[in-house]
C-alpha positions in Angstrom: -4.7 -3.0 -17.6 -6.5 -1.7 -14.4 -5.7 1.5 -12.4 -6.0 2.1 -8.9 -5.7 5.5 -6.8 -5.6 6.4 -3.4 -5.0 9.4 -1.0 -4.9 10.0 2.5 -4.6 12.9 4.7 -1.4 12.4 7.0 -2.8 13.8 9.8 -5.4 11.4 10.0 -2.1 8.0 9.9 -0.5 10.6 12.6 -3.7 10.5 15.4 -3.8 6.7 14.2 -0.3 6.0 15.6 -0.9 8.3 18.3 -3.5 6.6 19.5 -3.3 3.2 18.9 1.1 3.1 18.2 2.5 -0.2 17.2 -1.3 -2.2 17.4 -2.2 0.6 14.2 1.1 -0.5 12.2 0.5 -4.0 12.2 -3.1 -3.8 11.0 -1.7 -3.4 7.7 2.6 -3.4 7.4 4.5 -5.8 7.6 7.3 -5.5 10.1 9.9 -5.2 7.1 7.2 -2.3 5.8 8.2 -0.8 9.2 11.4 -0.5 8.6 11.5 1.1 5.6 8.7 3.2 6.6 9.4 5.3 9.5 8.0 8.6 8.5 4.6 9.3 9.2 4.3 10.5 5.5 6.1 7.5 4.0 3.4 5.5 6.2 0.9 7.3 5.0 1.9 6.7 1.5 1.9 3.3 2.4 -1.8 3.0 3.8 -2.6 5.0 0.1 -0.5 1.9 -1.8 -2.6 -0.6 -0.6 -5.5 0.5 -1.0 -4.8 2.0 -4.5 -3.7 -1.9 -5.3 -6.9 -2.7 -3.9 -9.0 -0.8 -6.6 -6.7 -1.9 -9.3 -7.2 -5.4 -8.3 -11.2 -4.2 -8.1 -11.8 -5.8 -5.0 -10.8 -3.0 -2.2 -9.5 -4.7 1.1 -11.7 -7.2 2.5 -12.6 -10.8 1.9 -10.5 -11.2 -1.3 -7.1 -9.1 -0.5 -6.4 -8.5 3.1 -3.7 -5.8 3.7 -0.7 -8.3 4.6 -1.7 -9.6 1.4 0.0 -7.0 -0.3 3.9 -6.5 0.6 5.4 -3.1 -0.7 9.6 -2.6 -1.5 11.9 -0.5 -3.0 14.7 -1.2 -5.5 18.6 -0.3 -5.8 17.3 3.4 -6.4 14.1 3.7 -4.0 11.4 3.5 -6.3 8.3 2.0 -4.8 7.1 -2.0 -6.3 4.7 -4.0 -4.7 3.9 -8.4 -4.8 0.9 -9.8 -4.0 0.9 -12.9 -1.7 0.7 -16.2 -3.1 -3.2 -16.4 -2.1 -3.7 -13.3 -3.4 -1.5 -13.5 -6.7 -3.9 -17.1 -7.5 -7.1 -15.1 -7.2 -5.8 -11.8 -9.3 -3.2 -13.5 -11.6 -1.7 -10.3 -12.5 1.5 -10.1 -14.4 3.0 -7.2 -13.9 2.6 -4.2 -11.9 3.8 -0.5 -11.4 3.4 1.7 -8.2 4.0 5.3 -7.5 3.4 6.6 -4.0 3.9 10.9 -3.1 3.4 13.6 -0.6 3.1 16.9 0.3 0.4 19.5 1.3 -0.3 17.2 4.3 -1.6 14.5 2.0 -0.3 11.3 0.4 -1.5 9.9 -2.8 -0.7 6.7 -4.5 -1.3 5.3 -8.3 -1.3 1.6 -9.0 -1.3 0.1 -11.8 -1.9 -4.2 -12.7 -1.8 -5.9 -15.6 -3.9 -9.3 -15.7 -3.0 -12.5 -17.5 
């Protein structure tokens, strides 16, 4: 079992959206991530899902895991999951997963957790 963590000052996704709008979103969500992720906090918590998957995977986004690699949804009741991409899921062969994702205080945090084969 391997644990990742992550978090993010919102202000910093907010002058990112600002600046660069649509162009900043698609760097790293997917367009169905865009839907369910309108807030700037729930984006936020987004960016800090990834990149906590990242460190649980132990290779942080880069040659390995890019960040479309990773596709975050919610279930019935709105509770955050994540799947890898089929590239990504043959490198890491993980088997199961958990994700948690909060803010407040003008800061999101996430906690991933993987469990390999």
């Amino acid at each position: 079992m391997k644990i990742g963590t992550d978090i993010v000052v919102i202000s910093r996704i907010e002058k990112s959206i600002q600046k660069f709008g649509v162009k900043f979103l698609d760097r790293f969500l997917s367009k169905e991530e865009q839907k369910v992720a309108t807030r700037t906090e729930s984006i936020a918590g987004y960016w800090a899902a990834k990149e906590a998957i990242a460190k649980a995977l132990g290779c942080g986004i880069g040659a390995e895991l890019c960040f479309h690699d990773i596709q975050i949804y919610k279930d019935k009741k709105g509770a955050p999951h994540f799947r890898l991409s089929e590239e990504a899921q043959s490198i890491h062969k993980t088997i199961d997963n958990s994700l948690s994702i909060a803010h407040d205080g003008g800061f999101a945090i996430a906690i991933a957790v993987v469990t390999d084969k």
